[in-house]
Every structure is written in structure tokens, then in C-alpha cells.
C-alpha positions in Angstrom: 44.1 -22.1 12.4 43.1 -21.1 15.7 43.2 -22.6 19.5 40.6 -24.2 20.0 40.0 -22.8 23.9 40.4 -19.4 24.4 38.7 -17.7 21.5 35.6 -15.6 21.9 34.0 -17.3 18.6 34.6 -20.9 19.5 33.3 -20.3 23.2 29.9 -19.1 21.8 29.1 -21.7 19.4 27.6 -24.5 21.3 25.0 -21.7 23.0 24.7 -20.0 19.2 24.2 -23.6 17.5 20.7 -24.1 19.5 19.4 -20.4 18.4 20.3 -20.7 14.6 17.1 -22.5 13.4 14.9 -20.0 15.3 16.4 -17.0 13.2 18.2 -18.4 10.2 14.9 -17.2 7.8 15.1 -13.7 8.9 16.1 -10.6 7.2 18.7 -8.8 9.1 16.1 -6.0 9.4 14.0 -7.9 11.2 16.4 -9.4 13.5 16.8 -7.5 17.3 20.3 -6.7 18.3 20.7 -9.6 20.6 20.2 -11.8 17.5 22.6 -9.9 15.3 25.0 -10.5 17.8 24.3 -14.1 18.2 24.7 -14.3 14.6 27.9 -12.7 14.3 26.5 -10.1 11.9 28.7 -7.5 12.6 28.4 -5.4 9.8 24.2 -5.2 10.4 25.0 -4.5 14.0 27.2 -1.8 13.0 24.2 -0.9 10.7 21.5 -1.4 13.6 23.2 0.4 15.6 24.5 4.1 13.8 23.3 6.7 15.8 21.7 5.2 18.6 22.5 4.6 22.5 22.7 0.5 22.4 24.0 -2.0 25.7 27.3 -1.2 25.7 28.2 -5.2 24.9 26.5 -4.8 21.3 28.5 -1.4 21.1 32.0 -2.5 22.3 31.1 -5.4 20.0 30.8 -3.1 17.0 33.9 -1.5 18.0 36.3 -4.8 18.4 34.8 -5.7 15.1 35.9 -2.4 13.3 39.3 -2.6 14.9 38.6 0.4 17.4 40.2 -1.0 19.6 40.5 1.5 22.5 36.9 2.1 22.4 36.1 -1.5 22.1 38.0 -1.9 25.8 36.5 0.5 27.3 33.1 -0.2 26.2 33.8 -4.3 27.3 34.8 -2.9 30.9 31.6 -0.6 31.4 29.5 -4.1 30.0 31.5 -5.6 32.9 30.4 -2.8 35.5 27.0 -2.1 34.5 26.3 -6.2 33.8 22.8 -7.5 35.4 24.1 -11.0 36.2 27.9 -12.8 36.5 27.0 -14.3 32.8 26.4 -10.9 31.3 29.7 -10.3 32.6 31.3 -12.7 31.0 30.1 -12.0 27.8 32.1 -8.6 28.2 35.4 -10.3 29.3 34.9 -12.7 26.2 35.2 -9.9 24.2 37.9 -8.5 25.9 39.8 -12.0 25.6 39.6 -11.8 21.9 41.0 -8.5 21.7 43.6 -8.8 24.1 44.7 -11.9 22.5 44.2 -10.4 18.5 46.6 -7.2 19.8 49.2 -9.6 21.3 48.6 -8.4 25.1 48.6 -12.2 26.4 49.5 -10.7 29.9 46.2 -8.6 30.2 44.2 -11.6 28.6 45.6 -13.8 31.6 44.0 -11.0 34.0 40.8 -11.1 32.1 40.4 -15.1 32.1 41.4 -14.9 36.2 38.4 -12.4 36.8 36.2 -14.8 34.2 37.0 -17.7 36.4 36.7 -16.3 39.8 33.3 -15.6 38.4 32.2 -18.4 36.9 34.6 -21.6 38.6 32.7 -24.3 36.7 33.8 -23.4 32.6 35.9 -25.2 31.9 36.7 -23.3 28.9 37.7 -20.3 30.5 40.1 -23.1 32.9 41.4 -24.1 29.7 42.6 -21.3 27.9 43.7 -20.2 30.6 46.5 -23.1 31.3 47.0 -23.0 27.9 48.2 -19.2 28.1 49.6 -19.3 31.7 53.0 -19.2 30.5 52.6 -15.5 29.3 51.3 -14.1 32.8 53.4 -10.9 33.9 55.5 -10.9 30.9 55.6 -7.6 28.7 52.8 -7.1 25.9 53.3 -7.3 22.2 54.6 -3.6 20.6 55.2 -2.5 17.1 57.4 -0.1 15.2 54.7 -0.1 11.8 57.7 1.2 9.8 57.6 3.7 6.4 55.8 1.9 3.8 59.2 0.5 2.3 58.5 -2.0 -0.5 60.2 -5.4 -0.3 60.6 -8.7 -2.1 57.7 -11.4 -1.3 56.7 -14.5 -2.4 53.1 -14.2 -4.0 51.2 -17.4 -5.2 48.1 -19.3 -5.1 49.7 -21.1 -2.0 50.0 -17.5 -0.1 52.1 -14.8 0.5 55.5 -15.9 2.1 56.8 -12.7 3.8 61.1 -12.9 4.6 61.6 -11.4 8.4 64.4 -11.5 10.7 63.7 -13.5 14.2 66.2 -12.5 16.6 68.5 -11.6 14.0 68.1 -14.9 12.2 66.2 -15.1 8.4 63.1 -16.8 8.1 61.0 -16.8 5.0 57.1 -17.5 6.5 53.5 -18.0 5.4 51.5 -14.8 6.2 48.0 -16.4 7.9 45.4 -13.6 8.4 43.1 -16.6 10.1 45.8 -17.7 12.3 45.4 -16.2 16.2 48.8 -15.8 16.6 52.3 -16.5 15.2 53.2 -20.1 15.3 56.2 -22.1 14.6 57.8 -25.9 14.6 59.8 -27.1 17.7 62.7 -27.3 15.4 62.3 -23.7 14.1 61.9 -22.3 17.8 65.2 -24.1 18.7 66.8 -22.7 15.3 66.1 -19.4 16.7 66.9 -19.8 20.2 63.8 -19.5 21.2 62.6 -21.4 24.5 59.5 -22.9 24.6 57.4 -22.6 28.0 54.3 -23.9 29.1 51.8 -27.2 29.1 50.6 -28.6 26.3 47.2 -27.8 25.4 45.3 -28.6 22.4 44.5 -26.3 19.4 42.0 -26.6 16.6 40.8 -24.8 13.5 38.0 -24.5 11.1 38.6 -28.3 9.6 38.2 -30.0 12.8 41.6 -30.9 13.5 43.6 -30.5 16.8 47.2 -30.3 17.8 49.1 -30.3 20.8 50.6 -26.6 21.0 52.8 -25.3 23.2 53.7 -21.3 23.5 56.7 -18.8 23.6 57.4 -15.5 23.0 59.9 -14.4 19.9 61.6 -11.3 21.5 62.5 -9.2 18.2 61.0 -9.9 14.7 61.3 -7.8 11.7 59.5 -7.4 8.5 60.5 -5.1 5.8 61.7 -2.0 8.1 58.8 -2.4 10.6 59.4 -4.3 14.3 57.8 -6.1 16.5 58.7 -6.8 20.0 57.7 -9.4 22.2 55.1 -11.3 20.0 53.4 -14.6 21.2 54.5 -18.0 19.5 52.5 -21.1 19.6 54.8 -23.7 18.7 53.9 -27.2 17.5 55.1 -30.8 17.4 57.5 -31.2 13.6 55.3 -33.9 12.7 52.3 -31.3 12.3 51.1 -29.5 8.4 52.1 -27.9 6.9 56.0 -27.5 8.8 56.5 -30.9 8.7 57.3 -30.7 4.4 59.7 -27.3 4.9 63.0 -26.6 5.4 64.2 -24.9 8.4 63.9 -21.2 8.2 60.6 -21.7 6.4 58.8 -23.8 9.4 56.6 -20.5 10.7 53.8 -18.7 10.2 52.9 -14.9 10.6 49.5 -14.6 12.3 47.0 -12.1 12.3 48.2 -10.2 15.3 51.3 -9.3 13.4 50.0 -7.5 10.4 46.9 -5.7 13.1 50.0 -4.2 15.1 51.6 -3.1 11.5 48.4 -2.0 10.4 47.9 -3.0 6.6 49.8 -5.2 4.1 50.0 -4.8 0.4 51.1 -6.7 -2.2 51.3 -7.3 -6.3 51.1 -10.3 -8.2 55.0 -9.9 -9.1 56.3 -10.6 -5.8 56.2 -6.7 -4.2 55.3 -6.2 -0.4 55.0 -3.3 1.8 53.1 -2.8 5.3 51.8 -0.3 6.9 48.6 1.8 6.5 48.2 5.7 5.3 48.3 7.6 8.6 45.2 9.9 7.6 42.7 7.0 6.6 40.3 6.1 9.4 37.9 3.7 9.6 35.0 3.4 6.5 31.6 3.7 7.5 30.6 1.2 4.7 34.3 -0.8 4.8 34.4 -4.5 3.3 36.9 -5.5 6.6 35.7 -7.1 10.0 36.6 -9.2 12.7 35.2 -12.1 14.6 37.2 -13.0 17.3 40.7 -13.9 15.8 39.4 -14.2 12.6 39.4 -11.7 9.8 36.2 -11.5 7.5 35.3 -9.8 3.9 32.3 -8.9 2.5 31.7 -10.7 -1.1 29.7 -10.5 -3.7 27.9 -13.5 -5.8 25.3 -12.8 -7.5 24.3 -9.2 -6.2 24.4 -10.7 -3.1 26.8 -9.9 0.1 27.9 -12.8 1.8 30.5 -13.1 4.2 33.4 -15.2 4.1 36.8 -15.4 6.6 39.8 -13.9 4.5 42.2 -17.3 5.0 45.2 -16.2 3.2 47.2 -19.6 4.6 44.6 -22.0 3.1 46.7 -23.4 0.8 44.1 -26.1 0.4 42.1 -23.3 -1.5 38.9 -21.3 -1.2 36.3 -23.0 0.4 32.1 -22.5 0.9 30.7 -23.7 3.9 27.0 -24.8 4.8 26.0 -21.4 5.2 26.4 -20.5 1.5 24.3 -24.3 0.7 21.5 -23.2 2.8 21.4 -19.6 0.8 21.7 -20.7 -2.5 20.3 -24.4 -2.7 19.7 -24.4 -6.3 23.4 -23.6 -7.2 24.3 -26.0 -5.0 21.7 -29.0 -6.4 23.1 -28.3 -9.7 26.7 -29.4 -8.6 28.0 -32.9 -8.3 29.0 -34.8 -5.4 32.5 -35.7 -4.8 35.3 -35.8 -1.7 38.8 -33.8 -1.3 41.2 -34.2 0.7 41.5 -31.7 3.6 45.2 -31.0 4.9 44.8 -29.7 8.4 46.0 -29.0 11.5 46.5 -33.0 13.3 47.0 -34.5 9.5 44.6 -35.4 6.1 41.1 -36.2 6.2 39.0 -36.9 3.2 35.6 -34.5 3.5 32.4 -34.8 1.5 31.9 -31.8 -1.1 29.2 -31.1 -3.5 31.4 -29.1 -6.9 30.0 -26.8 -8.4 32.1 -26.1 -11.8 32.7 -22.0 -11.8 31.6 -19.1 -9.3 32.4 -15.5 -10.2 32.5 -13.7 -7.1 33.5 -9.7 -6.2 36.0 -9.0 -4.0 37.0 -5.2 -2.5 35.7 -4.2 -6.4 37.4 -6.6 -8.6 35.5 -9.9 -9.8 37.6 -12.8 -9.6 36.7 -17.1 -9.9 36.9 -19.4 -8.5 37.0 -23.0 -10.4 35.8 -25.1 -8.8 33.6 -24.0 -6.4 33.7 -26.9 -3.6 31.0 -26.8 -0.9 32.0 -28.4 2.4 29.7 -30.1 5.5 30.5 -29.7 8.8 32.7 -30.6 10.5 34.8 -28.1 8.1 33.1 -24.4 8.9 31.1 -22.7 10.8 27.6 -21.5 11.1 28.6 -17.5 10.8 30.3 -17.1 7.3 29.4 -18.4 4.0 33.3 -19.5 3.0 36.5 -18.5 3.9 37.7 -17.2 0.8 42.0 -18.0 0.3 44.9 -17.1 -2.2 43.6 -19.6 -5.0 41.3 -16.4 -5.6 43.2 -13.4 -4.1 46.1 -14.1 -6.4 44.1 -13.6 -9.4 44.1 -9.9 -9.0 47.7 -7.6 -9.6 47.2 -5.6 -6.7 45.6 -6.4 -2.9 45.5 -4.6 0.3 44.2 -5.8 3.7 43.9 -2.3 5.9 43.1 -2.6 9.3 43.4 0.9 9.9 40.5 2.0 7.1 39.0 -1.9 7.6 39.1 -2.3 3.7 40.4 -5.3 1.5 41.1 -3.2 -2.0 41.3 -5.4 -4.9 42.6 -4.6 -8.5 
């Protein structure tokens, strides 16, 4: 789940959706770098691009991906200086809004969207996120404390991985959402905690459609295992909103992604065993599995000796889902399913959505092989154009062993 304003992704796709057709049948190897990046193909841009001297936007788009982050900023400001028109400029300070807001530095993502306006007075999407966000201008960035790999009690199931933490000094036991842009809790959790709740209401969305009023906050101290956080930005939602509005209080949260990027990896076993934090020596792989698009994580998977890519949703309690990307690909699997609806819990309530199920799909994740039955193919308006899926716990907690490392960028599997 994701607001539906201020991220880099959701800013693009009405310009991408017009340019899809006109490159959908290529290969990636025939596809020039502007279209890679239209496409949101990082890992063939990173490809494309090995070894070369590229525009520094396709390069500090590379970087962001791969979770380089200090290269990725300073390769988005010199796209900014050396830009041959105020849109090219822009394009930079997207980036740069998507990884300011991923690494929890709201404050510099205010700056960012200030310049983006001042440039460009008539989007109303950069006007937008920007109210939405106003309450975190000036105020002191996100920091972590990643911690020493202690192992701790979890919650591991098909519906997700609930992680306990302290919230200034108070026990919560919360989903952990690797497709969530931020941490987000009810009104009545944020009053449980004492935490007060600033800003207009805006509106956020996610993959299914939905929207939500959402207001914002920051949660002063949270602690996870022996790592801490400081300073991390809260959305916070009406009670009445999925899936809070079923749960008890100390369970009415969720952990975003910006929370495990500053504690750099999380790993857990089928049993119920957590620990953060990544090795200290592993860098980056060359060929890694991990990426990310905007606030959204993605993986690499394998069906049928294929890659496809897919957004790791580990809060999709609804269960893995393939999207119109992954019908287009394979239309034969996809003929020989049958047509059906489900019903969709999101983000502003329940809708019933149109599926074609397709009985079994065998599919490889970070090595392992894991199914997924049934395999339900959705139409828009749930998905995107980019990915194939987003690919949830239903599969993930299959395996006895996974870990996310955003350090090495490499979901491992076993």
C-alpha cells in the first residue's frame, strides 16, 4: 500500500501507459535506455548499462534501484545540474523523491518537491504530495541503530510475518509490509502510543485501486529485536480502514519498507525465528534477485525458465497475485484457466475483481521452487503495467528459511 501522490512510480504512469504498446514486443536487447527506463526494467538497465558512461538519470536510476543510495543522490543532483530542459529536471528530483522518502528523510523530500514546484507550478502532483507531507518539513530525518543480528520470536504465516517492537516504550505486535512506503498505523493506535497526529488529510492509494484518507506523524523511538529506530514517519488512517479495523489494539500497525532498508536485511524461519540486520562484508551482487521501484520492492522469478518480475508484497494477506503483464506473456497458460471473481480486501474496503484461475503454477524464488494454488490472474484496475505479479506470504511461507538483504540486494530462499 502506497500514497497515491508523492511516489516516483505512480507519477510516471499516465506518460508510461501511452509508450507501452510501442515497445511491449521487444526484447530487452533491443530496447534503448530511455525505453528500459520507461519500462521500469531495472535489472536490463543495470545490464545495458555495466561499463559504460550513460546520462546520469539512467545511472542514478540504476543506483536507487540497487539500493546505492549515496551514489544514487548524487547522481540525481548532477541530472538536476547538467538537465537540458526544467522537465529533465524533474525527472532527477522524482528520483530523488523516491529515495528520500524510501530512507525516511521526509524533511529533504519537502526540499526536493519545493524546488520541483518552483519549477514546474502547474503539477498538481508534485502540489499534492507535497501538502500531504508538509507536516514533516524541518523536522529531524529517520536514523537507525541496525543492531547485532539477535534472533527473536516472530509470528510467521501465510498471512505475513508479524514482527513484536516497542513504540515509545509501549509493545506492539505489527504486520511487516515490504510494499508499504512507510510505517502506518490506526488513529486509535497513534493515540495508544501517544503519538500526535499532524497534518491535512490527503488521500492514499495502492496497487488494488483503493484510496484512504491518511494523515501523518512521526513515532519518536521504535525498537525491533535489539535494533532502533528514531524518528520514523507514520501515516496514520481512519479505524474504519483494512485491515486495522479487525485487530486489537497493539496490533493496529504496520512496519513499512523504510524500516527494514534502514536495518538492512530481515530473516526469518518457518517456526517463528526473526533476526535483522545484514552481514557487514556483503555488498551489492552484480547478478542479485533484489530491486526497487520507487517504494516498492521487486524479485526476480522464475516460471518456466523464464524471469519475470513481480513486487515482493509480504502484507498481502489476500495472497499472491499475477497481473496483466504475466497474461500478455503467457496467453496460453492463461486461456487454459477458468474465469471466476475474488474478493479483493484493500485499502478504502472490499471489492469483487474479475480473475481468470489457473489451477497450479510452480515458480522459483531466490533458488527454491515453491506453488502457488491457485494461480489467480487479475485486470486492471489491480496492478500495474511494470511487474508480472506481486508475489506474497501464501508462497514465501512455504519455504523454512527467507531473507530479504538490502545490503547484498538478494531474497535467499530455502
Amino acid at each position: 500500500m502506497i500514497p497515491s501522490t508523492p511516489v516516483n512510480t505512480l507519477l510516471r504512469v499516465a506518460v508510461i501507459a501511452g509508450l507501452w504498446s510501442g515497445v511491449v514486443a521487444q526484447t530487452p536487447k533491443e530496447l534503448s535506455l530511455q525505453q528500459l527506463y520507461e519500462r521500469h526494467s531495472w535489472f536490463e538497465l543495470r545490464d545495458a548499462i555495466a561499463g559504460r558512461a550513460v546520462p546520469a538519470l539512467y545511472a542514478g536510476a540504476v543506483a536507487s534501484a540497487f539500493n546505492r543510495t549515496r551514489d544514487a543522490e548524487n547522481l540525481f543532483k548532477r541530472a538536476v545540474r547538467e538537465a537540458s530542459s526544467p522537465e529533465a529536471a524533474n525527472d532527477a528530483r522524482e528520483g530523488l523523491v523516491d529515495l528520500y522518502m524510501r530512507l525516511g528523510r521526509s524533511s529533504d523530500m519537502i526540499r526536493v518537491l519545493d524546488d520541483a514546484i518552483a519549477t514546474a507550478p502547474s503539477r498538481s502532483d508534485f502540489r499534492n504530495a507535497r501538502q500531504a507531507f508538509e507536516s514533516f518539513r524541518g523536522l529531524p530525518n529517520q536514523s537507525a541503530r541496525p543492531g547485532h543480528h539477535q534472533r527473536f520470536r516472530c509470528d510467521v504465516s501465510a498471512e505475513g510475518v508479524v514482527l513484536p517492537g516497542l513504540i515509545n516504550g509501549k509493545t506492539v505486535h505489527w504486520l511487516f509490509d515490504s510494499a508499504f512506503s512507510h510505517t502506518a498505523m490506526s488513529e486509535s493506535e497513534a493515540r495508544m502510543l501517544g503519538i500526535s497526529v499532524q497534518g491535512a488529510s490527503a488521500a492514499a492509494g495502492d496497487f488494488a485501486g483503493g484510496t484512504a484518507p491518511m494523515r501523518t506523524a512521526v513515532a519518536e523511538r521504535v525498537a525491533i529485536g535489539d535494533a532502533e529506530l528514531r524518528n520514523v514517519p507514520v501515516l496514520v488512517f481512519p479505524d474504519s480502514q483494512p485491515p486495522w479495523n479487525g485487530q486489537t489494539s497493539g496490533k493496529r500497525g504496520t512496519f513499512g519498507l523504510p524500516v527494514i532498508l534502514a536495518l538492512q536485511a530481515i530473516r526469518w524461519t518457518k517456526d517463528g525465528t526473526c533476526q535483522l540486520g545484514s552481514n557487514p562484508i556483503r555488498t551489492a551482487a552484480p547478478d542479485g534477485n533484489l530491486a526497487l521501484d520507487g517504494a516498492s520492492p521487486l524479485i526476480r522469478v522464475h516460471y518456466s525458465d523464464r524471469p519475470l518480475e513481480f513486487v515482493l508484497d509480504t502484507g498481502n494477506q489476500g495472497g499472491t497475485q499475477l497481473w496483466e503483464r504475466f497474461a500478455r506473456d503467457f496467453p496460453d497458460v492463461v486461456r487454459a484457466g477458468s474465469k471466476g471473481t475474488k474478493q479483493v480486501h484493500q485499502i478504502g474496503g472490499a471489492t469483487e475483481q474479475q480473475i481468470v484461475s489457473i489451477p497450479e503454477l510452480r515458480l522459483r524464488v531466490g533458488g527454491w521452487g515453491g506453488l502457488l494454488q491457485p494461480a489467480n490472474v487479475f485486470s486492471p484496475p489491480i496492478g500495474n503495467d511494470f511487474q508480472h505479479g506481486n508475489l506474497g506470504l501464501d508462497v514465501l511461507s512455504q519455504a523454512a528459511e527467507v531473507m530479504i538483504d538490502f545490503q547484498a540486494m538478494t531474497v535467499t530462499v530455502r
